[in-house]
N, C-alpha and C positions, 0 to 999 in steps of 0.2 A: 508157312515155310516148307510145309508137306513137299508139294509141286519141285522144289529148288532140287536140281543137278548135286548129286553128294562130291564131292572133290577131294583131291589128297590132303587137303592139309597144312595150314602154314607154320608148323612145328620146325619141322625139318627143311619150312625152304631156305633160309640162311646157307645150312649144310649143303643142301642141295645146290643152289646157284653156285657156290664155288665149283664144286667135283662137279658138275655138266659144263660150266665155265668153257670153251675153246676161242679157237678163234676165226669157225664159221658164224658161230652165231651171233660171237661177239663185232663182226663185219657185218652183219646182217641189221644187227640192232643198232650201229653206230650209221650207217644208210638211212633205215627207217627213222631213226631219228631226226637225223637231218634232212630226211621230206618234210617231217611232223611240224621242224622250226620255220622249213621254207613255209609251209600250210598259211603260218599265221599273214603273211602278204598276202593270201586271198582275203582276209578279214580286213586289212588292211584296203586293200584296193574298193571291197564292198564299202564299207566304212565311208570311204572319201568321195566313193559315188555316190551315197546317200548323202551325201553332205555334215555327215558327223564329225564332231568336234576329233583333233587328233590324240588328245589328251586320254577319251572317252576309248577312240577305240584302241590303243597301248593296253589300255587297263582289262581291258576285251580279251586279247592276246595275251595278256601274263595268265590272267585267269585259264584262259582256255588249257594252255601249259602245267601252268601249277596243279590242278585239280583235278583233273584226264592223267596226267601223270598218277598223280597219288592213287586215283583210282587202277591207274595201271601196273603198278608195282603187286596189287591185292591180287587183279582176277589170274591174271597167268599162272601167280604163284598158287595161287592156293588151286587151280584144275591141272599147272602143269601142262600148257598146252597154251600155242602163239598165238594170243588174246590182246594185243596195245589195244588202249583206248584214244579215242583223240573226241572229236566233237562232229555233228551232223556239216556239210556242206551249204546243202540245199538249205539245211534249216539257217546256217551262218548268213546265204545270203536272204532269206525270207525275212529272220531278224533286221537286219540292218534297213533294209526296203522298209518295215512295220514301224519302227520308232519312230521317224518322223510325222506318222500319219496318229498314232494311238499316243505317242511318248515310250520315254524308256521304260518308267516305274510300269506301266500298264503292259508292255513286251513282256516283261519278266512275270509279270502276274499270270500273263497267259501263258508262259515257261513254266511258271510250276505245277501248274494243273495238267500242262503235258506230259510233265514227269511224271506225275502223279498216275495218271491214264497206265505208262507205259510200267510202272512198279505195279498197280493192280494186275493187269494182263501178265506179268512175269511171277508174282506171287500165284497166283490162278491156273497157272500151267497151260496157259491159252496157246502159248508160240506153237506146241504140237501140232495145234491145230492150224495153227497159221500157215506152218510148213511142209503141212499133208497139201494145203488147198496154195500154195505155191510150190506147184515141184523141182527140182533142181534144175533140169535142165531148163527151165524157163528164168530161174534167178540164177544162171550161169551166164544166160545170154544176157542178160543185163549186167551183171560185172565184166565180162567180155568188152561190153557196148561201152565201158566205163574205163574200163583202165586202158582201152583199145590207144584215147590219144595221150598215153605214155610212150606207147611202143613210137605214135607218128609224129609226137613231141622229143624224139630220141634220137631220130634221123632227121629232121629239120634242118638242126645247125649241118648238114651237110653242106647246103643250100648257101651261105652263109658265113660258115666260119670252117673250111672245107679242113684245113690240117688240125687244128685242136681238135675236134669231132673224130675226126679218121681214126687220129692217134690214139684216143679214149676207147671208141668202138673195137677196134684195134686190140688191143692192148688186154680187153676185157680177152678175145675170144684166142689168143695168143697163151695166156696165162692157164688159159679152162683146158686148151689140149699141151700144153707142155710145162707148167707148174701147179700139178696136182696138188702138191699138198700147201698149197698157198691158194686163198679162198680169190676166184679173180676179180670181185668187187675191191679189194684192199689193194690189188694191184691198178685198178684203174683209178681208185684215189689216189694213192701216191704219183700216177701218171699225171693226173688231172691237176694236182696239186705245184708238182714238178713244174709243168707246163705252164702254170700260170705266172710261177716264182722268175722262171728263166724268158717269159715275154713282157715281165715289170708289171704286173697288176697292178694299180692302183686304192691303197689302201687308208689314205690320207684323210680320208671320209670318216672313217668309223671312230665313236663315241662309245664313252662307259655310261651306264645309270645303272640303278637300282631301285626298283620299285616293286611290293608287295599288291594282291588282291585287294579290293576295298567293300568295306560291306554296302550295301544299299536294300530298301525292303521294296518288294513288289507294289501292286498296287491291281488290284480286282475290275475286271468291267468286261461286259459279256461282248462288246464288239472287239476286242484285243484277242479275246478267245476265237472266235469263229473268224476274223481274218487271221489269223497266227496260230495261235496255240491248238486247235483241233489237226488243224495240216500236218504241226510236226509232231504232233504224237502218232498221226498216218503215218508218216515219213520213218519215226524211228519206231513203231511196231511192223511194221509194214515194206518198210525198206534197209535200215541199218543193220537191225538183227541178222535177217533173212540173208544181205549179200555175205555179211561178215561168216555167217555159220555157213555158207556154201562153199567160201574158200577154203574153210578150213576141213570142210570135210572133200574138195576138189582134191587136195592136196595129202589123201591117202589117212586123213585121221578118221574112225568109226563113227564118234560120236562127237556132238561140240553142245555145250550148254544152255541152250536158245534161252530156257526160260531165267535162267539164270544173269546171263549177261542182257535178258531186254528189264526184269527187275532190281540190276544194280544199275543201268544206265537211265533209269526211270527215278531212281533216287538222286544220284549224278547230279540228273538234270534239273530237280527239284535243288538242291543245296545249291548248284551253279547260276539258281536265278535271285540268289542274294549276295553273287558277287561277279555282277554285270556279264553275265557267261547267260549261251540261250540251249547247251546240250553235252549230254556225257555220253557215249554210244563207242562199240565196238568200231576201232578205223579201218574199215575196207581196203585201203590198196598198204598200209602198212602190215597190215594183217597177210594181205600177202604176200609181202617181202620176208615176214618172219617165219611166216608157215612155209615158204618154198623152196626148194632142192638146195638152194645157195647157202641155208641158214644151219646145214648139215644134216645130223639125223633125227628121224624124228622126235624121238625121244630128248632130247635137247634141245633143240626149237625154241620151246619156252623162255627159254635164256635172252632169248634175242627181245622177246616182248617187254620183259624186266628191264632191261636195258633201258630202250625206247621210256618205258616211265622214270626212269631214273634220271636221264639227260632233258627230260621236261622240267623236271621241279629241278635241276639244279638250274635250269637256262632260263626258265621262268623270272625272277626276279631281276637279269640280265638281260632280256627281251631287246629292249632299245638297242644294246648291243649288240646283241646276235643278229639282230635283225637290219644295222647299219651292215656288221660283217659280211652279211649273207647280198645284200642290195651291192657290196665291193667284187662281188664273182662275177662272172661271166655269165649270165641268162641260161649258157648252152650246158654251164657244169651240170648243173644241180639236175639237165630235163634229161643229160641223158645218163648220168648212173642211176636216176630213178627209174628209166626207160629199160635199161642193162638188169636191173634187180628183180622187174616184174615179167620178161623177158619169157620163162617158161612158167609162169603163173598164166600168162596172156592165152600162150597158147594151151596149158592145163584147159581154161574154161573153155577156150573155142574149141575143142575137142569134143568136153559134157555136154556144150551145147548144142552142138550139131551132127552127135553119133549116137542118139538116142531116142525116146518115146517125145511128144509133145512138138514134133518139127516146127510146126505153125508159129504156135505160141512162142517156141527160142527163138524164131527168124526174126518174129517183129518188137520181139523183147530188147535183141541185139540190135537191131535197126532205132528204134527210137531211143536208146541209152547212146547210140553214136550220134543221132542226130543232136541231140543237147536242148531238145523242144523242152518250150514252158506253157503249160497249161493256166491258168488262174493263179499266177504265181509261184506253181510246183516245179520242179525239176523234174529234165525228164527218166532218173531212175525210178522215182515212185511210178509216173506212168507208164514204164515200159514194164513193172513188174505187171500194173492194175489191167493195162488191153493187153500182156502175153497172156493171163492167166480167162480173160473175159474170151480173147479170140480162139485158143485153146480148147475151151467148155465151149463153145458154139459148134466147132468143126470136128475136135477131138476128145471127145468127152471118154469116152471109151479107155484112155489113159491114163488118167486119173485114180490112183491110188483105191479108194473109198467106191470105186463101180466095180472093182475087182472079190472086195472084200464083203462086198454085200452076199452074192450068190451063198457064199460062206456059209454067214450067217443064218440065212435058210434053210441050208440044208443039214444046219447043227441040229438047229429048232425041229427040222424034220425028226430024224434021229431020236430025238430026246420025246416024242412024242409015242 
């Protein structure tokens, strides 16, 4: 426990969450949130391409909510800093692909050995090392590469659905120069929402249920492991930690807890594979929305994060719900206040990424996290980290943190001799 990030404290966060309470943040975290619940229709959609039962994958999605939540109520609070959790992507759809080839018990088997992996390397204080030997602007260019189609998912419905779009987009950059003290994501909900009411949305669709997590136990076998479970423990040592702690330190904070958040998400993921869940990990693009300019100052940020786990674990058991209500909006809502929120996080990383040391490596880190390439199943975030940081050391090695610090070292030794 040596190695773990020390943090303020969960004494005082109670105290604390009211008095930082506003309501940037609270716009901030009530947005991220409502990316977090749209999330679960990628599981959903995975799900139904793999051909999994619909029952199976519901129970998928509450989990993922419930659990990521609860874990996300813990980390912010207690470092004080905009930390939501949510669950891997890439890993989401690697899972769903894996089951029908290994089975589920044997997925989940290879899940906990991954968490497992990823809690040793977090208790061990290895992420240092991880994040000497990926530099920022190389995991800039791949969060860039990543959140890139929010920004072109945001102007789309221009294309489309040209006056609700207009009027949202509108509306947002309206409010930021002439209603300062009104956060302008809360005025583009209320637009967006307006908008929908006075062109008769159809809502006739949406159902109640109520359903909790359900247990299930793993089940061991080394080929579940090496197609599955070795990837995503790459994935979230390798990739989740690393974007997640880049935004948050893009975004003007010193320090962020790598080892910390890659050994609670490594435990996470171990308890979330005895209740049909394949990962617990820091969420990258809501992390960005809590951690940036919009969520106010920084020191209050965090608020926003707490939030985001708070309206998981209450929506979690409502899922069917939220998730019929959410299938009742417009396609266009939800892609572009999420578009609007990341808006100067997008352009925060393309900045890091390309006004600094490592040019090579951030181009094609950036290139292949837009391209969306799958290697052996992978996504292409892990590989735009693995050849920026491969192509980087071939051409630009001289960059690199650890060639600087060597001569150092010699000439201490000199000295001391």
């Amino acid at each position: 426990m040596k190695n773990l990030e020390k943090g303020v404290g969960l004494a005082s966060a109670p105290r604390d969450f009211l008095r930082d309470l506003n309501v940037d943040n609270l716009s901030a975290g009530l947005v991220a949130g409502i990316f977090g619940l749209s999330a679960g229709i990628i599981h959903i959609s995975a799900g139904t391409a793999a051909g999994l039962p619909q029952e199976f994958t519901l129970l998928w999605v509450i989990s993922y909510l419930m659990i990521n939540g609860l874990f996300g109520l813990f980390l912010p609070a207690y470092y004080r800093l905009p930390l939501p959790m949510a669950n891997s992507i890439p890993g989401a759809l690697l899972f769903a692909a894996i089951i029908p080839v290994v089975g589920l018990n044997e997925a989940l088997g290879a899940t906990l050995i991954a968490g497992a992996i990823a809690l040793v390397v977090g208790l061990a204080g290895w992420m240092s090392l991880v994040m000497r030997l990926i530099p920022m602007p190389i995991v800039m260019g791949m969060v860039a590469g990543v959140l890139l189609k929010f920004g072109t998912n945001m102007v789309m419905p221009l294309q489309n659905a040209l006056l609700p779009a207009a009027v949202m987009i509108l509306s947002f950059f309206f409010a930021a120069r002439y209603l300062r003290r009104v956060p302008p994501l809360v005025v583009t909900l209320l637009v967006g929402v307006g908008y929908m009411a006075l062109s008769g949305a159809d809502f006739s669709s949406v159902t109640f249920s109520f359903r909790l997590p359900e247990l299930i136990l793993p089940t061991f076998t080394l080929e579940a492991f090496l197609a599955y479970g070795l990837p995503l423990a790459l994935i979230l040592v390798g990739m989740e930690t690393p974007a997640g702690v880049g935004l948050v330190k893009g975004m003007g904070y010193k320090e962020a807890p790598a080892n910390a958040i890659t050994a609670l998400g490594g435990f996470g993921t171990m308890l979330s594979a005895f209740f049909n869940l394949h990962s617990t990990c820091i969420a990258a693009p809501m992390t960005g929305i809590c951690s940036g300019p919009e969520a106010g100052s920084h020191d209050k940020r965090w608020v926003a994060a707490v939030i985001v786990g708070i309206i998981f674990v209450v929506a979690a058991p409502f899922y069917g719900f939220v998730f019929s209500l959410i299938e009742a909006m417009p396609s266009y809502f939800i892609a572009i206040i999420a578009g609007l929120a990341l808006l100067r996080v997008i352009s925060s990383a393309m900045h890091m990424t390309f006004s600094g040391k490592h040019e090579v490596g951030a181009m094609f880190s950036f290139l292949i996290a837009v391209s969306g390439v799958e290697v052996f199943g992978i996504g292409a975030s892990f590989w735009a980290l693995v050849l920026g940081v491969g192509l980087s050391m071939l051409v630009e090695f001289k960059d690199f943190e650890f060639t600087v610090a060597l001569p150092r070292r010699r000439k201490a030794s000199t000295l001391a001799r």
